[in-house]
N, CA, C and O atoms as a GROMACS GRO file, in nm:
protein
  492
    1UNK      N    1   2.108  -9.140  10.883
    1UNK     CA    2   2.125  -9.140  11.026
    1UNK      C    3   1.988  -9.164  11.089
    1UNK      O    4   1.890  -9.108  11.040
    2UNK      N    5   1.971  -9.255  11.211
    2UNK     CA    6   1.855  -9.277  11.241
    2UNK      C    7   1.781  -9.165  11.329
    2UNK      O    8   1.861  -9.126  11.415
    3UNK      N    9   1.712  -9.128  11.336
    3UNK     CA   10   1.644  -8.977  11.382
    3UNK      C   11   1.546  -9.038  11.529
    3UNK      O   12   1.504  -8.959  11.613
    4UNK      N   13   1.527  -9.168  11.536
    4UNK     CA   14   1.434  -9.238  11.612
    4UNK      C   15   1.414  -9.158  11.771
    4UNK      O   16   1.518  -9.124  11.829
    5UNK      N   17   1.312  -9.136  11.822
    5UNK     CA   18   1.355  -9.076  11.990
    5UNK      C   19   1.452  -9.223  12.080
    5UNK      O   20   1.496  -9.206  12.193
    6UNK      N   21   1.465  -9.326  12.021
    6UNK     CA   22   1.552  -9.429  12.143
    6UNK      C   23   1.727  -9.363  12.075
    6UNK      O   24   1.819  -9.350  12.155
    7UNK      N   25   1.744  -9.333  11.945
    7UNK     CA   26   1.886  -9.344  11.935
    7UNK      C   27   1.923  -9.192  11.906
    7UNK      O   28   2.023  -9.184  11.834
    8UNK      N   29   1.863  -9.059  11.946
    8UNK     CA   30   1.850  -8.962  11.978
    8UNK      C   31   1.887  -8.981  12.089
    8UNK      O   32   1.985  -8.910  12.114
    9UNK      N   33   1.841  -9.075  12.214
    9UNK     CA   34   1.840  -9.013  12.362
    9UNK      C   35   2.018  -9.140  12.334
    9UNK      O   36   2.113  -9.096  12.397
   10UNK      N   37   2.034  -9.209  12.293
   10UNK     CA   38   2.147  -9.311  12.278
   10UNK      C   39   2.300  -9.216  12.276
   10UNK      O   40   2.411  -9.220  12.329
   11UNK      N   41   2.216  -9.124  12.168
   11UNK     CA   42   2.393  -9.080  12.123
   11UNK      C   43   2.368  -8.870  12.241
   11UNK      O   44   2.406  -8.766  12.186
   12UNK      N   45   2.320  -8.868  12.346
   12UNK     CA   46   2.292  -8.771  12.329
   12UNK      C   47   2.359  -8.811  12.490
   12UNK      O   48   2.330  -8.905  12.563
   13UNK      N   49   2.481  -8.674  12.516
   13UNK     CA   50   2.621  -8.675  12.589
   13UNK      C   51   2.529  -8.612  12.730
   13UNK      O   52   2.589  -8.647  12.831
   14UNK      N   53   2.420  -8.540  12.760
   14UNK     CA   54   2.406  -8.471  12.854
   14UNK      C   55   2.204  -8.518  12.857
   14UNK      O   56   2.147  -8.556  12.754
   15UNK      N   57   2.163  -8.509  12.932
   15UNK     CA   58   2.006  -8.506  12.956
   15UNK      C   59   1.984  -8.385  13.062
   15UNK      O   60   2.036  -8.370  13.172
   16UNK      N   61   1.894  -8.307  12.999
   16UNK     CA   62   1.882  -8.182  13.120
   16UNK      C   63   1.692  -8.193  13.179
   16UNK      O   64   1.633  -8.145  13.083
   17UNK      N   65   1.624  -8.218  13.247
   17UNK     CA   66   1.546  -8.183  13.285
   17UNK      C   67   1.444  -8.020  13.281
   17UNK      O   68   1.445  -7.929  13.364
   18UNK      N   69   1.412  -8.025  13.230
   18UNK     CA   70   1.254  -7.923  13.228
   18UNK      C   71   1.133  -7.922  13.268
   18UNK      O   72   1.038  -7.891  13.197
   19UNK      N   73   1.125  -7.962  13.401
   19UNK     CA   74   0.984  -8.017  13.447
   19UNK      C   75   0.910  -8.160  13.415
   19UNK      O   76   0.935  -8.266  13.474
   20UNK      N   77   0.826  -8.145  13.324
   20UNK     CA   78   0.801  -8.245  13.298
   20UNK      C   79   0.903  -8.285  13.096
   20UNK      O   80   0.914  -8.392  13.036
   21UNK      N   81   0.941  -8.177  13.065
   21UNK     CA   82   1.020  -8.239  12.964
   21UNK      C   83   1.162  -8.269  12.997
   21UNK      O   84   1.212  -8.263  13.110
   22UNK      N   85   1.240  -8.313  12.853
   22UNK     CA   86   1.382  -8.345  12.887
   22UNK      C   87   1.406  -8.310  12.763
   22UNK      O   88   1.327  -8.336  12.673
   23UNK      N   89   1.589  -8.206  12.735
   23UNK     CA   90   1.661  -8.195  12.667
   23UNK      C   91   1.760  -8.325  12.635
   23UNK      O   92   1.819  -8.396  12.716
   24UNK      N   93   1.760  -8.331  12.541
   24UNK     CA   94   1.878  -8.419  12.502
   24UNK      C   95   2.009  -8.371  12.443
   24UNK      O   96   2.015  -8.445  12.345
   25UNK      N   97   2.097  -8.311  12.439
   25UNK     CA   98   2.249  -8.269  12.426
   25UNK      C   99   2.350  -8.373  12.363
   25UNK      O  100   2.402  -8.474  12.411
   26UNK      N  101   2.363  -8.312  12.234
   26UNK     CA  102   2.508  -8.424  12.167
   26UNK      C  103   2.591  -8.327  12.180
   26UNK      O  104   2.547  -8.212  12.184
   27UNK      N  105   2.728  -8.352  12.191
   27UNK     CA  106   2.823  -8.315  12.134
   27UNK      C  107   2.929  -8.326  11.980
   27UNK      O  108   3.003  -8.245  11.926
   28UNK      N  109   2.888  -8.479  11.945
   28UNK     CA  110   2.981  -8.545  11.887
   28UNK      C  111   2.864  -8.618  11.775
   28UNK      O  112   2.772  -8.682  11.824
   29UNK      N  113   2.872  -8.608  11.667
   29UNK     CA  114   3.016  -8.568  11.572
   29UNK      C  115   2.977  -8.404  11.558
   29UNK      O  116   3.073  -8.328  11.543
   30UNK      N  117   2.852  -8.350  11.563
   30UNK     CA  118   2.849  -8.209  11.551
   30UNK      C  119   2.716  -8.195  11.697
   30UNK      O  120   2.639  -8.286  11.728
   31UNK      N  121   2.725  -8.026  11.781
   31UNK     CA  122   2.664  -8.048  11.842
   31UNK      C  123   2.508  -7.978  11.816
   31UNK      O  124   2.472  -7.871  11.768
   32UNK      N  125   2.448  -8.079  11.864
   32UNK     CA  126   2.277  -8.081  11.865
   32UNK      C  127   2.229  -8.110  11.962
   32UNK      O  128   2.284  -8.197  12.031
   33UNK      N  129   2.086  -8.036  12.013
   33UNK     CA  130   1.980  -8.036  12.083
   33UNK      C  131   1.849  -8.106  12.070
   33UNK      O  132   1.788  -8.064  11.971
   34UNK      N  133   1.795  -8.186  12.127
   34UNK     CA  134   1.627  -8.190  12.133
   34UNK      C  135   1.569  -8.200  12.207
   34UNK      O  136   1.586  -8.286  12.294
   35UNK      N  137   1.454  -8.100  12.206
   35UNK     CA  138   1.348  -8.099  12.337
   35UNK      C  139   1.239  -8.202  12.349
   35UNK      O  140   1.141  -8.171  12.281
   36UNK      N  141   1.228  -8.302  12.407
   36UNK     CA  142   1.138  -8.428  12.415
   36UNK      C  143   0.976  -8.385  12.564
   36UNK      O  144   0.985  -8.392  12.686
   37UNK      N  145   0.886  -8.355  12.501
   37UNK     CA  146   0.786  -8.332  12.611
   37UNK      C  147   0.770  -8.484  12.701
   37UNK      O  148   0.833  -8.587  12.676
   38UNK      N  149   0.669  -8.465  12.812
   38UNK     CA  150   0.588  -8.558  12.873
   38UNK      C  151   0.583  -8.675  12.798
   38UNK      O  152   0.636  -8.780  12.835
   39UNK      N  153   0.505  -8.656  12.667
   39UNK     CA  154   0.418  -8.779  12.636
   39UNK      C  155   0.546  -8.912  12.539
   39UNK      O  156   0.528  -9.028  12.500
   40UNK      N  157   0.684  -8.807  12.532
   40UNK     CA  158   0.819  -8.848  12.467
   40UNK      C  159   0.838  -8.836  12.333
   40UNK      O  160   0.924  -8.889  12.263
   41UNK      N  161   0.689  -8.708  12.281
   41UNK     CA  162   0.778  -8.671  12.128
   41UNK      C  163   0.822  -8.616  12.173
   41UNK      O  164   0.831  -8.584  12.291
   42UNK      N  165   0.898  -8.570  12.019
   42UNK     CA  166   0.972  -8.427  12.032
   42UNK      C  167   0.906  -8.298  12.005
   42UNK      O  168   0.834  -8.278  11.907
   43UNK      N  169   0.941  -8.184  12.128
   43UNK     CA  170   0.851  -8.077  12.101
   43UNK      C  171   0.949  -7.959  12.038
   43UNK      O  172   0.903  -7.852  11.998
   44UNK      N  173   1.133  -8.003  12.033
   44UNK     CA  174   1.197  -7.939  11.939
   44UNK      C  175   1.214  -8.046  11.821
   44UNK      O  176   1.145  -8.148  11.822
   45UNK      N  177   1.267  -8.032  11.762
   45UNK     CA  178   1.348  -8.132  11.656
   45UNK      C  179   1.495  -8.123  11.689
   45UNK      O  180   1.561  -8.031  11.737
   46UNK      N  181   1.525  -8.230  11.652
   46UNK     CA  182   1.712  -8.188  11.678
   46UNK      C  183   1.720  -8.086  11.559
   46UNK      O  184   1.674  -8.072  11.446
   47UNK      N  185   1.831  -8.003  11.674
   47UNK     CA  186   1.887  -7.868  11.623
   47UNK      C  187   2.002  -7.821  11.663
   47UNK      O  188   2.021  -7.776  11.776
   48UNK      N  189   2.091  -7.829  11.570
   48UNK     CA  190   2.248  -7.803  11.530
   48UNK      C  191   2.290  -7.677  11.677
   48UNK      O  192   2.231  -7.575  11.711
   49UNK      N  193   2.361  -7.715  11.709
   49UNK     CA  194   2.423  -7.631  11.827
   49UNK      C  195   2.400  -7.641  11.997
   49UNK      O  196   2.357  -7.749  12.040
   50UNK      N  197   2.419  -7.565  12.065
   50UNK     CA  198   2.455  -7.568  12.198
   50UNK      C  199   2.344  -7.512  12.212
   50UNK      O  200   2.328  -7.396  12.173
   51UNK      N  201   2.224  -7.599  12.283
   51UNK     CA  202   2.118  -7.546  12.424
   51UNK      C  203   2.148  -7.505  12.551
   51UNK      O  204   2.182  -7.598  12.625
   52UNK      N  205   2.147  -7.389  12.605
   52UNK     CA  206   2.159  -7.345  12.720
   52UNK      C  207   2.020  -7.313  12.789
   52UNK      O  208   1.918  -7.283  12.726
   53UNK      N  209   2.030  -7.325  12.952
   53UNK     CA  210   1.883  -7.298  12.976
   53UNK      C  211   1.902  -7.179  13.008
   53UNK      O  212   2.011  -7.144  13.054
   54UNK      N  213   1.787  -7.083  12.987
   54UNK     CA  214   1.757  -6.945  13.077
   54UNK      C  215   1.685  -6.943  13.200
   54UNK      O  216   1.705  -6.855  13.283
   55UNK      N  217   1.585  -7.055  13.219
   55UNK     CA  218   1.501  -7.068  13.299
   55UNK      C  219   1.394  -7.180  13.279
   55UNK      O  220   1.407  -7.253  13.180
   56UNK      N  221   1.299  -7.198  13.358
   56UNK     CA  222   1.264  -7.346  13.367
   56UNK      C  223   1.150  -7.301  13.241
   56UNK      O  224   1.046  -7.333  13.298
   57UNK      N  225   1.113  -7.254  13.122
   57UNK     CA  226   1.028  -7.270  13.048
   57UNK      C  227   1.121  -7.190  12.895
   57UNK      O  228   1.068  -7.166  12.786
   58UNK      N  229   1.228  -7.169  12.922
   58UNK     CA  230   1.293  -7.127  12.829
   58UNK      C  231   1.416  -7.144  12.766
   58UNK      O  232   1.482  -7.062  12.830
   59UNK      N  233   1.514  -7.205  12.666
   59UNK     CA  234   1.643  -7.234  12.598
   59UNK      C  235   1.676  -7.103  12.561
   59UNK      O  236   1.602  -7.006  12.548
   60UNK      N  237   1.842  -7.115  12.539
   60UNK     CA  238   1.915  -7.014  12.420
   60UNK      C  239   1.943  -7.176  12.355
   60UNK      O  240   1.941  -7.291  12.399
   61UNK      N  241   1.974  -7.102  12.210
   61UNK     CA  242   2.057  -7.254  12.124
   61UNK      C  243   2.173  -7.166  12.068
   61UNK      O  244   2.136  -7.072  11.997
   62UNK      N  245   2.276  -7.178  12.085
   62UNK     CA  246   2.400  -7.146  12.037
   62UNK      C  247   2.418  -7.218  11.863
   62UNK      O  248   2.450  -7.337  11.855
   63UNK      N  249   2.405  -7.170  11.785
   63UNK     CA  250   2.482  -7.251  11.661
   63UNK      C  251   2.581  -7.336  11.667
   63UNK      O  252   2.590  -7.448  11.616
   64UNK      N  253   2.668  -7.269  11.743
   64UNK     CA  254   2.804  -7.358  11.743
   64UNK      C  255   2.859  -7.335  11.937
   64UNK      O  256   2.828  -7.255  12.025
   65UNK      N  257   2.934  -7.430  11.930
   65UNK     CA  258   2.989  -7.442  12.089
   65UNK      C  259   3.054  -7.302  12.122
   65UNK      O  260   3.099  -7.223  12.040
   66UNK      N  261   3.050  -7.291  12.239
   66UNK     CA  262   3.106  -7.147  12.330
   66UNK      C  263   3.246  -7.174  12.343
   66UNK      O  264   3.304  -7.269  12.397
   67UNK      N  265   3.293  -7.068  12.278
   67UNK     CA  266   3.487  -7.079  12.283
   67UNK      C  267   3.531  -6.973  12.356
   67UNK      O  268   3.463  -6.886  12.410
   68UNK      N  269   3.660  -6.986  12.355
   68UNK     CA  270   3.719  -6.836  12.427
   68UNK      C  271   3.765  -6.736  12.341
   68UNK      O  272   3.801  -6.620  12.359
   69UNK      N  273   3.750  -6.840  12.200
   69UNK     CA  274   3.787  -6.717  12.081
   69UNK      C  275   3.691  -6.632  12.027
   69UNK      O  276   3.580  -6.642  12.078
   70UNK      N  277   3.705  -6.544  11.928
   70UNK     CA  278   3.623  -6.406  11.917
   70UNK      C  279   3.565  -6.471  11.783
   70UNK      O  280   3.626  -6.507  11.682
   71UNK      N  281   3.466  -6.475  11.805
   71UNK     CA  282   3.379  -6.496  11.723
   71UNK      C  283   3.229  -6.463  11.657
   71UNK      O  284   3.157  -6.476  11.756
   72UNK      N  285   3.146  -6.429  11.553
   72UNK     CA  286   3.009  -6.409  11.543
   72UNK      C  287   2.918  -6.571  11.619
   72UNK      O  288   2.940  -6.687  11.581
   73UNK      N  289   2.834  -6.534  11.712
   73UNK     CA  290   2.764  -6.591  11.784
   73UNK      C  291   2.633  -6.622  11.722
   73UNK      O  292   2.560  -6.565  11.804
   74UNK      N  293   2.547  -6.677  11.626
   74UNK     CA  294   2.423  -6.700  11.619
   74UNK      C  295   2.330  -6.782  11.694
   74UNK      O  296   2.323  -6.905  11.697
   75UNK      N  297   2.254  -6.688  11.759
   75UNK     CA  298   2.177  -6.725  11.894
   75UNK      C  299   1.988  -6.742  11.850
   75UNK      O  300   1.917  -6.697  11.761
   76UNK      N  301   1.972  -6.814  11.944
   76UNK     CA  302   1.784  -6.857  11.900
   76UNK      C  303   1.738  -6.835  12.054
   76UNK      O  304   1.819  -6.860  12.143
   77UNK      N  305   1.632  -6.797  12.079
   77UNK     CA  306   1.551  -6.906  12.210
   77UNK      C  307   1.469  -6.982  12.122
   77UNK      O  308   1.450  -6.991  12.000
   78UNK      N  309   1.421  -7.041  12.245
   78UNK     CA  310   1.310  -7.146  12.195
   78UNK      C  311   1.237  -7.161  12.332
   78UNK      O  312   1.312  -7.118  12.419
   79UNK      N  313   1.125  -7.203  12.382
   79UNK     CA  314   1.000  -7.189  12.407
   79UNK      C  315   0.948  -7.336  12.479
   79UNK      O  316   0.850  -7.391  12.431
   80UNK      N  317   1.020  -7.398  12.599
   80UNK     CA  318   0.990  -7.541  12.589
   80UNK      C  319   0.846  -7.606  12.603
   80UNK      O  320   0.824  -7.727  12.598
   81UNK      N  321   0.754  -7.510  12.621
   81UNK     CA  322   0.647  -7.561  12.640
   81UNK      C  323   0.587  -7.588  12.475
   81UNK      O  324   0.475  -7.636  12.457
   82UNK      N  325   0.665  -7.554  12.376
   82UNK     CA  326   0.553  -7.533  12.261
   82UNK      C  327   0.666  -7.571  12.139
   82UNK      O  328   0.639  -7.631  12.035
   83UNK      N  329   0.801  -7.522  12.178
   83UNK     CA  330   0.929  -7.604  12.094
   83UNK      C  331   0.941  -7.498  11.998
   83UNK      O  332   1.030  -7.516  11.915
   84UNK      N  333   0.846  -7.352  11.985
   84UNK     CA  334   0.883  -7.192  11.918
   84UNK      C  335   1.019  -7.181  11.902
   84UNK      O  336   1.085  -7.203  12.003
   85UNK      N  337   1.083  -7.150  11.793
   85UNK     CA  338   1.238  -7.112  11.774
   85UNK      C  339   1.222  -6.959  11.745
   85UNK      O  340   1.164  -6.937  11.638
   86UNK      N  341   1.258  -6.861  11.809
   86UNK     CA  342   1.307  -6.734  11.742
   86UNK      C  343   1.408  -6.714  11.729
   86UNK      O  344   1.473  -6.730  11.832
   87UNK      N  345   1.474  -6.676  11.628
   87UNK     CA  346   1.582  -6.602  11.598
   87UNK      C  347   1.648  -6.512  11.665
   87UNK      O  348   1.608  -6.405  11.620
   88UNK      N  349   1.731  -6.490  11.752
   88UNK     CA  350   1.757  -6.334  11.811
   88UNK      C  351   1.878  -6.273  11.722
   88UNK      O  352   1.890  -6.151  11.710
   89UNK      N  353   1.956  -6.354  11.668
   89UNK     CA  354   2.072  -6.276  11.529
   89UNK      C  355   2.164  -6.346  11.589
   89UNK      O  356   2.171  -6.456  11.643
   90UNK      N  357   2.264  -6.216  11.558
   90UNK     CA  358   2.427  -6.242  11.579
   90UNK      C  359   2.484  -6.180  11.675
   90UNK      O  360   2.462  -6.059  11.681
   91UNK      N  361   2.576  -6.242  11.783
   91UNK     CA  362   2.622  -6.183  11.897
   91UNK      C  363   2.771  -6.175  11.795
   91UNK      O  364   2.825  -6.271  11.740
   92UNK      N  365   2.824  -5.988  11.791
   92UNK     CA  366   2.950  -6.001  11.703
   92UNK      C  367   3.038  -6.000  11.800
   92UNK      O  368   3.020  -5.971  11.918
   93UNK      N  369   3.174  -6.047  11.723
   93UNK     CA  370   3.314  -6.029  11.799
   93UNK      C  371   3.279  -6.136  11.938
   93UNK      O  372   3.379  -6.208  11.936
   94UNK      N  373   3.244  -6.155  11.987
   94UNK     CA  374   3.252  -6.223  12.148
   94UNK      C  375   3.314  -6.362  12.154
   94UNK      O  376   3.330  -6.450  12.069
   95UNK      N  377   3.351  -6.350  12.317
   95UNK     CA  378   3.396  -6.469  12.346
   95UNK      C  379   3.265  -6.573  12.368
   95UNK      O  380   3.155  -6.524  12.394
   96UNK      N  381   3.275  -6.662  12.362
   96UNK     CA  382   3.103  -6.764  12.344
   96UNK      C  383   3.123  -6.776  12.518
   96UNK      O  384   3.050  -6.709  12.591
   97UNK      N  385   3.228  -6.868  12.576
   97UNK     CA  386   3.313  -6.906  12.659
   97UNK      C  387   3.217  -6.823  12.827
   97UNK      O  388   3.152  -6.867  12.922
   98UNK      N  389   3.263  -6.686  12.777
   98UNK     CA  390   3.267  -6.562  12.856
   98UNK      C  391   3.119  -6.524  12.894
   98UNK      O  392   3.109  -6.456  12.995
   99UNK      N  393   2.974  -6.566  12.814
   99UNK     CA  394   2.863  -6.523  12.811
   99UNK      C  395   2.774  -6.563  12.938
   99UNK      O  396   2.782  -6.672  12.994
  100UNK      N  397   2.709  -6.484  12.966
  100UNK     CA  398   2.635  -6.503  13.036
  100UNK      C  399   2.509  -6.461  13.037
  100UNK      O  400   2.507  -6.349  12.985
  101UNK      N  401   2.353  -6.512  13.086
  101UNK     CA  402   2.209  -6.436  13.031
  101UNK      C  403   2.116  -6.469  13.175
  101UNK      O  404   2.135  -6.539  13.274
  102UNK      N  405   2.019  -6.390  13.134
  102UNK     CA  406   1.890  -6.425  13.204
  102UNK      C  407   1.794  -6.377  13.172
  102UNK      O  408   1.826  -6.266  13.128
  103UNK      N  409   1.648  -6.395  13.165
  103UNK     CA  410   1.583  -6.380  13.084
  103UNK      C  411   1.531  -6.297  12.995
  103UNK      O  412   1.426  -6.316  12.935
  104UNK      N  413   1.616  -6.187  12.982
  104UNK     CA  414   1.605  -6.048  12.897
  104UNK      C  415   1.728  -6.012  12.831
  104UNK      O  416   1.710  -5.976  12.715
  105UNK      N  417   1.843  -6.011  12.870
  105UNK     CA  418   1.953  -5.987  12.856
  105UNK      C  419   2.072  -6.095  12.870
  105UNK      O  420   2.069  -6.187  12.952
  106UNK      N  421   2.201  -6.067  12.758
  106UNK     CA  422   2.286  -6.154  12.779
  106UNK      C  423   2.412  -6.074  12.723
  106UNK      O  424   2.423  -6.023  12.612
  107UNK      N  425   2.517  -6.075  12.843
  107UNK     CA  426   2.626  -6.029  12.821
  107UNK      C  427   2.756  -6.134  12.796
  107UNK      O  428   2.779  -6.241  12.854
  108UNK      N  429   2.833  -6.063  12.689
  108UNK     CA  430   2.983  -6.148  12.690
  108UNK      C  431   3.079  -6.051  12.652
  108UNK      O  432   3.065  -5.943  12.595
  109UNK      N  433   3.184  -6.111  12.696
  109UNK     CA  434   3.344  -6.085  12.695
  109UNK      C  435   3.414  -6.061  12.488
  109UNK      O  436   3.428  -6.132  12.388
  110UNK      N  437   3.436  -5.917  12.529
  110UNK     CA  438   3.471  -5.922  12.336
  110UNK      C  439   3.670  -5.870  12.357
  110UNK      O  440   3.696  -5.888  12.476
  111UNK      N  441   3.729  -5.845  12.323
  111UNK     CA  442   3.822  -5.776  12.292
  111UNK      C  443   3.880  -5.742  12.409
  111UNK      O  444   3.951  -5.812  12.480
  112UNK      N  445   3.835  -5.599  12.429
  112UNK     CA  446   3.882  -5.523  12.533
  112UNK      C  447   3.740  -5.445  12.586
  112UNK      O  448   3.727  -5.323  12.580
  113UNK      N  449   3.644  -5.532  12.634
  113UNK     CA  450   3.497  -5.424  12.647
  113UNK      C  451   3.406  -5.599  12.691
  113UNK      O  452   3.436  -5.718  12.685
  114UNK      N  453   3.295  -5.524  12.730
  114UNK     CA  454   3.149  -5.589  12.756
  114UNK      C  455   3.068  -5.617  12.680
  114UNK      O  456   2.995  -5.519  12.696
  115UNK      N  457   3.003  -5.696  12.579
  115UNK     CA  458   2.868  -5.643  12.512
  115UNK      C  459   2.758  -5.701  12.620
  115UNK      O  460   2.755  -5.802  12.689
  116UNK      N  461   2.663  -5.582  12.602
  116UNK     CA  462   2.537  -5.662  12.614
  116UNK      C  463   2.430  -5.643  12.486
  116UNK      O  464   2.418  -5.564  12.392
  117UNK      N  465   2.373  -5.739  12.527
  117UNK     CA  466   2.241  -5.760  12.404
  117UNK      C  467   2.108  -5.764  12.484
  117UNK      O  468   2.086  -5.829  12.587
  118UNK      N  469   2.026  -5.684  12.418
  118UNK     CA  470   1.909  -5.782  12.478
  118UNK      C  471   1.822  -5.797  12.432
  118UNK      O  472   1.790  -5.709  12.352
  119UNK      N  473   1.725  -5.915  12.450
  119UNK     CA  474   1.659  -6.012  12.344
  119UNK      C  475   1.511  -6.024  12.389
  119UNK      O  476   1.437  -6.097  12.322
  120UNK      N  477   1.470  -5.970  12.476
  120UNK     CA  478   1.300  -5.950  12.563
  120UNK      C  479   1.302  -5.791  12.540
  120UNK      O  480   1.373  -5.706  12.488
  121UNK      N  481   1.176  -5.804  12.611
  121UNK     CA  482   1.091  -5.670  12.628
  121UNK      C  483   1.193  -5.642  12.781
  121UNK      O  484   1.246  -5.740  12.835
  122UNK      N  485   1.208  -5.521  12.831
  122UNK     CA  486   1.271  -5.491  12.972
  122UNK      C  487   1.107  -5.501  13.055
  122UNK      O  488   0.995  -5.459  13.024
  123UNK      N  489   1.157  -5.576  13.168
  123UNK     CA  490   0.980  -5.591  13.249
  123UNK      C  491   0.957  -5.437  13.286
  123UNK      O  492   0.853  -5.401  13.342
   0.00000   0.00000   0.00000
């Protein structure tokens, strides 16, 4: 598969803005992310799953797309100024669908209940 930044931005369903960078968003055939700086490398690599923004210097990456079914969630941020991936784990049981965050915390819809998680320091 060609990895090139022209057929990256070709097959890539959504473009999101970050200041001076840009996300690129596939859906299809599996979904992937890449963070492209200023100068038009890449300051992520493509990476398997759903980018969400938190804020203008920060991603979540979902592993897999947000459903309404109950599922284990494996969640990352990442860092757009520098393309840092951390790990934050597994969101269990939740609806993907249902979630919602901001920059410390992120709640979703499980069963019959709320979770929250949270993934920062509390300011």
């Amino acid at each position: 598969m060609d990895t090139s930044r022209a057929a990256l931005l070709r097959r890539a369903d959504q473009l999101v803005p970050f200041g001076e960078r840009v996300l690129a968003q596939r859906t299809y055939p599996e979904p992937a992310a890449t963070l492209f700086g200023p100068d038009g490398r890449r300051v992520l690599a493509e990476r398997p799953g759903v980018a969400v923004r938190v804020d203008a210097g920060n991603l979540l990456v979902f592993a897999d797309p947000l459903t309404s079914g109950e599922d284990d969630r494996s969640v990352a941020g990442v860092g757009v100024e520098s393309g840092k991936v951390v790990e934050l784990g597994q969101l269990t049981d939740v609806r993907g669908e249902s979630c919602s965050w901001n920059t410390s915390r992120i709640a979703c819809g499980a069963a019959k209940e709320f979770v929250l998680h949270r993934f920062a320091p509390a300011e």
